[in-house]
N, C-alpha and C positions, 0 to 999 in steps of 0.2 A: 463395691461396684467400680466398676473401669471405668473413669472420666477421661480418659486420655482422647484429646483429638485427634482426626484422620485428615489427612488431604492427598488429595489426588495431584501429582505433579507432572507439568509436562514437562516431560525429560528426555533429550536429546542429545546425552553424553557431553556437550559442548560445557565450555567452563561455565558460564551461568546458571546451568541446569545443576550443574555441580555444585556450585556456591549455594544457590537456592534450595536446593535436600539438603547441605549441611547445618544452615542458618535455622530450618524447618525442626532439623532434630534437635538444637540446640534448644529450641523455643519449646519442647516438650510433644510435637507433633509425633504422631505414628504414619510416617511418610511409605508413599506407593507409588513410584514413578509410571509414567504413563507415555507410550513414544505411538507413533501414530506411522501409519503404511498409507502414502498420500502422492499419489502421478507416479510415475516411473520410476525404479531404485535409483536412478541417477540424477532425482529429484531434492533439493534443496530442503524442502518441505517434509520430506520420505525420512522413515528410518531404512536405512542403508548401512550402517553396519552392528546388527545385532548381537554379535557375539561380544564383541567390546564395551558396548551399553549397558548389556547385562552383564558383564567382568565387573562394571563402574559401581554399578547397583547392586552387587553383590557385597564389593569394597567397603558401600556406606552403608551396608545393611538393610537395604530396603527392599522390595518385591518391583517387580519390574513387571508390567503388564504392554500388552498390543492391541491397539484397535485400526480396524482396517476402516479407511476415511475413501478410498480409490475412488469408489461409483460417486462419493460425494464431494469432493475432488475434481473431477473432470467434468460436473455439472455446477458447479459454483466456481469455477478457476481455472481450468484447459479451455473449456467451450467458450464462455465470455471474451479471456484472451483471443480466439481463435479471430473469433466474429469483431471483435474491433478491431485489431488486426487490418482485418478484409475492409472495414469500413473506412481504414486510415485516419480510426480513434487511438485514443491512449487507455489504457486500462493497469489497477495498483493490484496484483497478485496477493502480494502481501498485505493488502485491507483486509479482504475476504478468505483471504487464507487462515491470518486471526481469527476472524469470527467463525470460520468452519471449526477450527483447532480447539478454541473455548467451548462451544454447543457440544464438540464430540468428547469433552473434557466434563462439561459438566451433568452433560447425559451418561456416561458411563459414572461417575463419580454418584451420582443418585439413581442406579440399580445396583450398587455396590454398599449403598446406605451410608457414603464416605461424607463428613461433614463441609470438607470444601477445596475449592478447584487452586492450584497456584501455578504462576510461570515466572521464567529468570526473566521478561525484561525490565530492563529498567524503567519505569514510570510510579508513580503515587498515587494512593488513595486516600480519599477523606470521607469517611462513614458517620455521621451522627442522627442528631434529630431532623436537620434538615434535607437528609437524604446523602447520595454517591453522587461524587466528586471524581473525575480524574486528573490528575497532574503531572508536568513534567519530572521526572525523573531530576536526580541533583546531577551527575555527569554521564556523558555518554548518554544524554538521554533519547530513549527508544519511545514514546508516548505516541509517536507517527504513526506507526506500524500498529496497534491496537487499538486506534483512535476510532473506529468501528463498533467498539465494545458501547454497550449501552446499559441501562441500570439493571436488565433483565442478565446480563453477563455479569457484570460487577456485584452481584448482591455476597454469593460466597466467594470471590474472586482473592488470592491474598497475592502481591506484590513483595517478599522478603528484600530483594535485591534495591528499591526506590531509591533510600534515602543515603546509598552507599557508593566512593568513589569507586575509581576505576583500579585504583592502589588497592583500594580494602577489597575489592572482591578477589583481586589477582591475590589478595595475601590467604583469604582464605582457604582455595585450593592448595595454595604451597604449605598451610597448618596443617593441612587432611596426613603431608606426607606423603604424599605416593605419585609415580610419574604416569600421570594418563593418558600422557601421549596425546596425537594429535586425532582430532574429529575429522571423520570423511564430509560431516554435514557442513558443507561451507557457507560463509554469510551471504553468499552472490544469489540474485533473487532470481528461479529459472526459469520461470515464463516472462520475466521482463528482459531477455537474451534476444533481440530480433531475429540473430539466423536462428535460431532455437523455433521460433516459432514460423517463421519463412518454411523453413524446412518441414518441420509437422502438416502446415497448410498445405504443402505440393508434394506432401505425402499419403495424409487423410481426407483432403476437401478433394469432389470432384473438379473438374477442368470447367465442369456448368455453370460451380457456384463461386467459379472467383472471376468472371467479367471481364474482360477483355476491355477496351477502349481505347480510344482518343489522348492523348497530352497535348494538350492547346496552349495558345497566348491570352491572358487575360484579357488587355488591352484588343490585338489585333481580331483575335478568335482564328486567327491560324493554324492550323495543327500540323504539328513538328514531328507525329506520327504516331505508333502504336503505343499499347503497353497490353502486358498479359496478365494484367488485376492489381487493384490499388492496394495489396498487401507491401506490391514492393516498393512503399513509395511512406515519404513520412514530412508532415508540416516543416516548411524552411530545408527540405534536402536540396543537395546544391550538386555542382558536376554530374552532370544529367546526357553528359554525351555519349555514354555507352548508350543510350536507348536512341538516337540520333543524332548527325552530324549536325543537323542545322541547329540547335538546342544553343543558343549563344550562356557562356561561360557563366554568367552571372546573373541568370534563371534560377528561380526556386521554386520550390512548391508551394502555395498560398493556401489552396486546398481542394476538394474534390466536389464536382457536382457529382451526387452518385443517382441522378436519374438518368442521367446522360456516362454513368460512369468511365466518367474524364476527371484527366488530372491535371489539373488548374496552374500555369507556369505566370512568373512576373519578373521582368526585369529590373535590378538594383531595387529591391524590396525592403524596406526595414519593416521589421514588426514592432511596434510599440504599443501598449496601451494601460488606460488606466483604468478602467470598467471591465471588471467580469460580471457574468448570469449564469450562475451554479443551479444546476438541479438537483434533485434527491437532497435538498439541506436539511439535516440531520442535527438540530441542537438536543442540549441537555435537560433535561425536565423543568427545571429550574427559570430560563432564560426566556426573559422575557422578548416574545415576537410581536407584540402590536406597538413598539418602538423601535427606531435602528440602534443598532447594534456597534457599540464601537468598540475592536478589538484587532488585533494583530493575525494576519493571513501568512501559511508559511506554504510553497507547494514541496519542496523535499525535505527527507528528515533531517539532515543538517542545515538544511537553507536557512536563507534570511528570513525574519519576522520581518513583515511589511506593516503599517499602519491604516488600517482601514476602517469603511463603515460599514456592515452589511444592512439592506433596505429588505427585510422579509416579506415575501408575497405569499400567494398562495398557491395551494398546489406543489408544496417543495419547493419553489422555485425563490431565489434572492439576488438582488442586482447587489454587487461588491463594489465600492467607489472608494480608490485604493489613494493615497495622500501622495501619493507621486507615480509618475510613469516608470514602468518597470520594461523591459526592452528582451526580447525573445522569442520563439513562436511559440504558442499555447495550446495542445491540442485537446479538443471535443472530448471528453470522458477524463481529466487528468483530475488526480486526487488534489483539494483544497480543502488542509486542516488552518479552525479558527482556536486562537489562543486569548488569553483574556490579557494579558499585558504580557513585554518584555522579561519579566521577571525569570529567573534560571529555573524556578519551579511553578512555573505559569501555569492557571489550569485550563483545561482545553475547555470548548465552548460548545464547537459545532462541527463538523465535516460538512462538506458539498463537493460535485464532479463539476469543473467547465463543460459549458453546453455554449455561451457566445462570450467574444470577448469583444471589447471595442478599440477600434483600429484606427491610428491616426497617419494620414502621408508625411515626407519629409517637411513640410511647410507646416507641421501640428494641425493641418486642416483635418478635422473629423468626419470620419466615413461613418456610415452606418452600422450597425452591429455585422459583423462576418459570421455567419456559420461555418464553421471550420470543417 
């Protein structure tokens, strides 16, 4: 009888995908790469160059399959983008783009009767009795970027790449032997491109549905004149005199009323604050919410770990009281992954999106919660 395992791999010709089929075979797998047809060929996300995927796949001896992701693609990640965009939110591509890439990984991998799903990036898993665990990566670590994944993703989920530096994976490729040349799929993430998306919106969105208005003074309520939809516009943009002369130099944007869709100007602004209110907060099975939560907040995937408390409410929602004033603008929908400590392979905790954050003036006097 054949006991040999199967797994379905997302393969993307890039060297991780690479490393990760070779490590796969080594370990006794009967490996099946798996590349995905997702937004436009000149999509990040897309396979975009097939012929060389399958060159790659061939090389390591594996089967190469395609699944077209497009219609579910442009409804979980082009649209979303689109719309926050126009709302003058922030929106992570690459959250949900994971989690479409996994679901369309692990649903084809079980009509295929494959026993389980795996991807190059780098992060950790921990499987026992007390359930799935996600954890930082040892270097280079990518655990950001799939921190969307949840236990119903992680059950056959395998990680080869986690516990390996950036030397060991670069050595692997160079033991296969052979020169693979460079990937057209680049690491740049393409719906977080503003003209990329400017451009689609005053492409694909009617003239009706991107609002016209007002740019005002906070302070005065002056208005310093038109604009033709708050797509073009983004928390703390500065040099704002191409859209009028009167616009004094050192105006920024604070934010938009979008009932009035006007866009909200202040002069000599700092943003600071120590208080976020995350929605959609997202912990791990495990973690307990009827106490706060004290664990390290990171909003980019190299960023710093910050020190905070999370206070869980209900309805998704959790006030963040972070151990010191962190200084920037913060926009309505930005991804906020939680870590359990500083550690180099920290396990993650929770995700949540900003929805308010709280704002102090230059004198630390506390304003109210701002809706962004």
């Amino acid at each position: 009888m054949d006991t040999q395992k199967n797994v379905l791999l997302a393969f993307t010709g890039g060297r991780n995908s690479i490393a990760a089929a070779y490590l796969l075979l080594k370990q006794g797998f009967k490996v099946t790469g798996c590349s995905f047809l997702m937004g436009d060929l000149e999509s990040s996300c897309s396979l975009n160059d097939f012929e060389r995927t399958k060159e790659i796949c061939g090389i390591l001896g594996i089967e190469l399959i395609v699944v077209d992701l497009k219609s579910e693609y442009f409804e979980k990640v082009t649209s979303p983008a689109l719309s926050a965009r126009l709302l003058g939110e922030d929106f992570n591509p690459c959250f949900e783009c994971n989690i479409l890439r996994i679901e369309g990984l692990i649903k084809k991998a079980k009509d295929l009767s494959i026993d389980f799903v795996a991807t190059g990036h780098v992060a950790n898993l921990s499987k026992d009795a007390e359930g799935i665990k996600l954890f930082r990566g040892r270097e280079n670590d990518q655990s950001f970027f799939i921190s969307g994944l949840r236990e119903k993703h992680l059950e056959k989920l395998l990680l080869p790449l986690g516990k390996l530096t950036e030397a060991e994976i670069e050595k692997i490729t160079e033991t296969i032997g052979h020169d693979f040349g460079k990937s057209n799929q680049q690491n740049a993430v393409c719906m977080r491109d503003p003209e990329k998306i400017i451009s689609m919106i005053e492409r694909d969105i009617p003239l009706s549905l991107r609002f016209e208005g007002l740019i005002i003074d906070d302070v005065t309520k002056v208005a310093y004149g038109n604009h033709t939809g708050i797509y073009n516009f983004y928390l703390g943009m500065k040099n704002l005199s191409s859209w009028s002369y009167n616009i004094p130099s050192d105006a920024a944007v604070i934010g938009f009323d979008l009932s009035k869709n006007q866009v909200v100007l202040k002069e000599n602004v700092k943003f600071v604050q120590d208080l976020l209110e995350v929605s959609l907060f997202n912990s791990f099975w495990d973690v307990d919410l009827t106490i706060p939560i004290t664990c390290y907040l990171t909003l980019t995937p190299v960023g710093e770990k910050i020190s905070c408390v999370v206070f869980p409410g209900n309805n998704g929602i959790a006030v963040v009281k972070m151990e010191r004033e962190i200084e920037g603008p913060l926009e309505k929908g930005k991804l906020v992954v939680f870590y359990e400590s500083l550690d180099g392979t920290a396990r993650l905790v929770a995700t949540g999106f900003i929805s308010k954050t709280g704002m102090f003036d230059e004198e630390k006097r506390e304003q109210s919660y701002f809706v962004n």
